[in-house]
N, C-alpha and C positions, 0 to 999 in steps of 0.2 A: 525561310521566306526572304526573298529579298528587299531591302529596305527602301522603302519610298523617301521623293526627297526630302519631305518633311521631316522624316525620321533621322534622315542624316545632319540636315539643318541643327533639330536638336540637341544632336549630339555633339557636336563639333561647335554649335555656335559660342560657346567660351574660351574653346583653343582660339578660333577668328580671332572675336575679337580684342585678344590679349592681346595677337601681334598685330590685330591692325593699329592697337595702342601704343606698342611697343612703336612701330615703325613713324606713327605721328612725333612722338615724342625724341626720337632718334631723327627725324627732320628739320623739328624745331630747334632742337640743340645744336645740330651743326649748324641751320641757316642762323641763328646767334651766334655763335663764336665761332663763323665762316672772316668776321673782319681779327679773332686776336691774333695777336705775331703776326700780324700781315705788315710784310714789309719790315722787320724788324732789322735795326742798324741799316737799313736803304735809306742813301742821300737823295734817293726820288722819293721818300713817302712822307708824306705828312701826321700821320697819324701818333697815338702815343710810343711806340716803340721805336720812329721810324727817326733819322736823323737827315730830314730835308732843312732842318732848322740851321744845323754848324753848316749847312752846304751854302747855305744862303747867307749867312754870314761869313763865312769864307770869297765867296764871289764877289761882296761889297768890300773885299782886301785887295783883289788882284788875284786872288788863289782858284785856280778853278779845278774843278773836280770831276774825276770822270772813272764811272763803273766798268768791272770788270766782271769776267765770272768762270774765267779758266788760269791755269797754272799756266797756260803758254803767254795768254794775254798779260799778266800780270809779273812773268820775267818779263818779257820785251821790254814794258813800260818802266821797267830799272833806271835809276839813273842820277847824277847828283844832285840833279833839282827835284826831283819829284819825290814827295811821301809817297810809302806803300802801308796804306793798313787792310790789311786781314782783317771782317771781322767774325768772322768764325772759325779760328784756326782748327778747332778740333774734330771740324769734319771733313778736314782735307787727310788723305792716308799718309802715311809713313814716306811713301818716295814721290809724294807731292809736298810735303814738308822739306827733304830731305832738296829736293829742287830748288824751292826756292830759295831756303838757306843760302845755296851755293852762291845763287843769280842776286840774293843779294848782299852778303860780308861782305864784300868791298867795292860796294859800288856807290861809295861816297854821301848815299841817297840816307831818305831815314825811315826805319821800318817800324808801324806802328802792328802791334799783335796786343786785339781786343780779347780778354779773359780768358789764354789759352790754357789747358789745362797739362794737368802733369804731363802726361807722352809728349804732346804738342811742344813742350816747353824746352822738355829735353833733346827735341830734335833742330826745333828752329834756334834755340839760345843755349846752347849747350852753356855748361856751367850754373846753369839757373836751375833750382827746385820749386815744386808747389807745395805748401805747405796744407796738408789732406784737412785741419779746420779751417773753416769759412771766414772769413773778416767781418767784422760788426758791420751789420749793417747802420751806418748813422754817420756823418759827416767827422772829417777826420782832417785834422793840423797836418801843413805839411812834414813837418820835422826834418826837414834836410835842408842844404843850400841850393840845391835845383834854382834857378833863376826865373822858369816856368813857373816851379808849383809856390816860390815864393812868391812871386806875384800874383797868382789866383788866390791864393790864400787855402783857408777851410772848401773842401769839393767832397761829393758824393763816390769815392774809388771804394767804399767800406760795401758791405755786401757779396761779395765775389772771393776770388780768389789772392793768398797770400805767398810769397812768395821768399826765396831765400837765394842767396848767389856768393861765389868762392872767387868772384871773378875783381881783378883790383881796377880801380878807377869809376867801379857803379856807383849810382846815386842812387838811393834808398828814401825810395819816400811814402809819406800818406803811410805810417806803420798800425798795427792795429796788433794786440797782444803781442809787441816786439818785433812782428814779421811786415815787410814794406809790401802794400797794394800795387806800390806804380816805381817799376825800375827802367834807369836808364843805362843801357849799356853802350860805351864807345865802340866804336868799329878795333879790331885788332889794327889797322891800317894808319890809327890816326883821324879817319877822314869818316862822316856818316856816325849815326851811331842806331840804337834800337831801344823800342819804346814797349815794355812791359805792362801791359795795363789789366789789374787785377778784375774789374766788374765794367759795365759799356754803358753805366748811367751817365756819366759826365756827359756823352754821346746824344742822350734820347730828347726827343722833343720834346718829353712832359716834366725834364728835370732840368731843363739848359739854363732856365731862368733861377735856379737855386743854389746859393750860395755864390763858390767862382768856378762851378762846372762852367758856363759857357768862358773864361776866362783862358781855364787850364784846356778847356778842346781846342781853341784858336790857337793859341801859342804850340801845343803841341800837334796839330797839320798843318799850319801855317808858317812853317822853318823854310820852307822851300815853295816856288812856285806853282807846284803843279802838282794836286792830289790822286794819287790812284788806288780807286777804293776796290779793295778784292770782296766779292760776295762769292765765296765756294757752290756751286751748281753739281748736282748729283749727274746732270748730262754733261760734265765734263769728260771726255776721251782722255786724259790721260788718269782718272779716278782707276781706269779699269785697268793698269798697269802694275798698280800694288796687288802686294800679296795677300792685304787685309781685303779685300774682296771676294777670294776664293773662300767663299762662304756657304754653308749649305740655306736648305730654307728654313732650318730650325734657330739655327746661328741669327737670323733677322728677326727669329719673333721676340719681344722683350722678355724680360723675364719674369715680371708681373703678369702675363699671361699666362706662361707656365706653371706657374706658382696658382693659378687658380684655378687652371685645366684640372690641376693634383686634387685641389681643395672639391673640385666638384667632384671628381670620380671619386673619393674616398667617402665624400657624402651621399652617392648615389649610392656603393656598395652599404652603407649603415643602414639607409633608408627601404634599403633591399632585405636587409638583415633583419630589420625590426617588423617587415610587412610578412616574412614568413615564420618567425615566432609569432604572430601577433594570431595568425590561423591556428597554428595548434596540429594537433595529431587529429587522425580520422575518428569519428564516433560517430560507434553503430545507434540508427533513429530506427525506434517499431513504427510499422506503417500503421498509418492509421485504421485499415484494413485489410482482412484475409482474402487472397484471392485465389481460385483455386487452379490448381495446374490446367483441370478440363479444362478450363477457361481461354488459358492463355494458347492451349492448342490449338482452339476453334477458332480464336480471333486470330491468328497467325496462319491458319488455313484461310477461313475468308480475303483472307488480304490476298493470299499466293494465287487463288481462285479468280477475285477482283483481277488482278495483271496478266493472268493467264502464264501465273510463271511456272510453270509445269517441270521443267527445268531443274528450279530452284527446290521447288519441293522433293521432285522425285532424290534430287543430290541430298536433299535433309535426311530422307526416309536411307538412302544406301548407307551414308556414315552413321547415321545412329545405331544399324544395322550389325557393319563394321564391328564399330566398338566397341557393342555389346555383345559379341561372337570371338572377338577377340583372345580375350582371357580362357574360354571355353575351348581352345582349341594349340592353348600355348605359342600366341604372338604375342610380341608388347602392343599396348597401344597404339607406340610412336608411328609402328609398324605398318598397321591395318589398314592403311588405305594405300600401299603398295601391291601392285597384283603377284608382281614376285615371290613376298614372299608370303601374303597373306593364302593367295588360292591354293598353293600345293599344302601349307597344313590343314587347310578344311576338307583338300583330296582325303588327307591323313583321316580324318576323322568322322569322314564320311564319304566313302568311296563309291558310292552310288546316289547319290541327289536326284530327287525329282524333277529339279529344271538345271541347267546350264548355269555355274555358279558366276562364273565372266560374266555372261551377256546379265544376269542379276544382280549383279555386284557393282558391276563396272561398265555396263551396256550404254547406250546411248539414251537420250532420253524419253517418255514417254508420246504420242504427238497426240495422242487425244486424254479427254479425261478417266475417259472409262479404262484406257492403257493405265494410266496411272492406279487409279482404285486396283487394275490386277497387281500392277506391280506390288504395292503396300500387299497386297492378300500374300503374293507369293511368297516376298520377304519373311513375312508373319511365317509363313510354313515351311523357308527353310531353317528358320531361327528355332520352331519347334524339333524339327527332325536332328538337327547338332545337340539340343539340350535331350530328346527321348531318343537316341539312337533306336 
């Protein structure tokens, strides 16, 4: 029968309302942590990640500062007065790295690169390593003569990345387990140099006022007159140049997804596992009553009666016919409803028949009832005539 809607309602109404749970609550979450990392290191945002704060102090120096968001923008703007800081080096590729390196060793300028990580490091700074344990997070002495970070004094670089360098003339500062958060390296030229900055709190609006971050972020954008701040854009045109792009769609998804994609499908094959032990093997149940073959005859005729399916029934009567003639006459069963080969052995075994064993065997089918009642008669008599030759 087909189910009414109610009945579907029923059924379904728990898968509904899972997801329509699911989807309120996947809503709400986003629309709450639709403002976190918004804006993060932007000298336009105000918020807690965001660094409108040093921009705004910067501009009450003379230093003005001005956003970028491609590798072509951010060569151009090269130059000996202007800072360049990066502050996402690590999601710029290999030969956007590798650019701007070039555009800026020796352009006198000074490059500031916030928290980049190993690869990053070794392509914009060669000579520099990242050291793979993290830096305490917690305020940290300068320990160098840096002239900057000795006059900011104690600053937040601790948290991020630590760093190591083979390179002579760096200044190693803000160390944290022996390894320096914030190196300075000279231009190989003499002129310019480059600014290694382990973590981008010193940076943020919610920390500027702690300790001498807002001290050591001034001093170090403000060597020169004119800031350019690179923020890496994933719709940058030359991103699609590198080779680390040629990625498939697996390649993009993280690996904590994959990792639980396994976790489900291994828990779904267990949960599969344990729902067909859980059944068992088949066991034979006595009915709770006898019922007799007559029975099931007659209600199986009333029903083919009911439909007029004459058809149906006469095709019951000729196989059953068939197969119980079969044997008697040296066919296989499989056989017996082949005319091939079934009617020449019943030639064989009975080479004179009362009626035409084709058109009874295999004839069309009856069109009225009283046709059918003869058929059934006949059948019956030629099943006698095979078994009493």
């Amino acid at each position: 029968m087909t189910p009414t809607a109610r009945q579907i309602w029923t059924r379904t109404r728990g898968i509904a309302l899972a997801l329509t749970f699911l989807l309120i609550a996947g809503t709400a979450i986003a629309v709450v942590r639709s403002g976190d990392q918004h804006g993060t290191l932007d000298p336009r945002s105000a918020d807690e990640r965001g660094s409108r704060a040093v921009a705004e102090l910067l501009a009450d120096r003379g230093v003005d500062t001005r956003v970028v968001t491609t590798t072509a923008e951010a060569r151009a703007a090269v130059g000996p007065d202007t800072t360049i800081l990066v502050a996402a080096p690590d999601r710029l590729t290999a030969r956007q790295q590798s650019r701007l390196q070039d555009a800026t060793v020796d352009s006198g300028g000074r490059t500031v690169l916030v928290a980049p990580g190993a690869a990053a490091v070794e392509t914009l700074t060669p000579g520099v390593t990242a050291d793979p344990e993290p830096a305490a997070d917690k305020p940290l002495a300068p320990g160098c003569a840096l002239p900057e970070a000795r006059r900011a004094g104690p600053a937040n670089t601790g948290g991020g990345h630590r760093y190591g360098t083979t390179l002579t003339g760096a200044d190693s500062c803000y160390p944290s387990h022996g390894s320096p958060t914030l190196l300075r390296l000279p231009s190989p030229t003499g002129e310019g140099d480059t600014i290694v900055l382990g973590a981008p709190d010193v940076l943020l609006n919610d920390r500027l006022d702690e300790q001498g971050n807002a001290s050591l972020a001034l001093q170090l954008l403000g060597s020169r007159p004119h800031v350019t701040w690179y923020l890496p854009s994933p719709s940058d045109d030359s991103a699609a140049d590198g080779a680390q792009n040629d990625r498939s769609f697996v390649d993009l998804i993280p690996k904590g997804w994959l990792w639980g994609t396994l976790q489900l499908f291994i828990a779904a094959a267990l949960a599969a596992l344990w729902r067909a032990r859980r059944l068992g093997p088949l066991v034979q149940e006595r009915l709770p009553v006898a019922i007799r073959a007559s029975e099931t005859v007659e209600g199986r005729a009333r029903l083919y009666r009911k439909a007029n399916a004459r058809d149906r029934a006469a095709t019951a009567l000729r196989i059953s016919t068939r197969t119980r003639l079969a044997p008697l006459i040296g066919v296989p069963v499989s056989q017996a409803h082949s005319p091939e080969t079934f009617l020449p052995a019943l030639a064989r075994q009975l080479p004179t028949p009362a009626r035409d064993p084709h058109a009874l065997l295999f004839g069309p089918p009856p069109a009225t009832d009283a046709a059918l009642i003869a058929l059934a008669d006949h059948l019956d008599a030629l099943e006698s005539e095979v078994r009493n030759p």
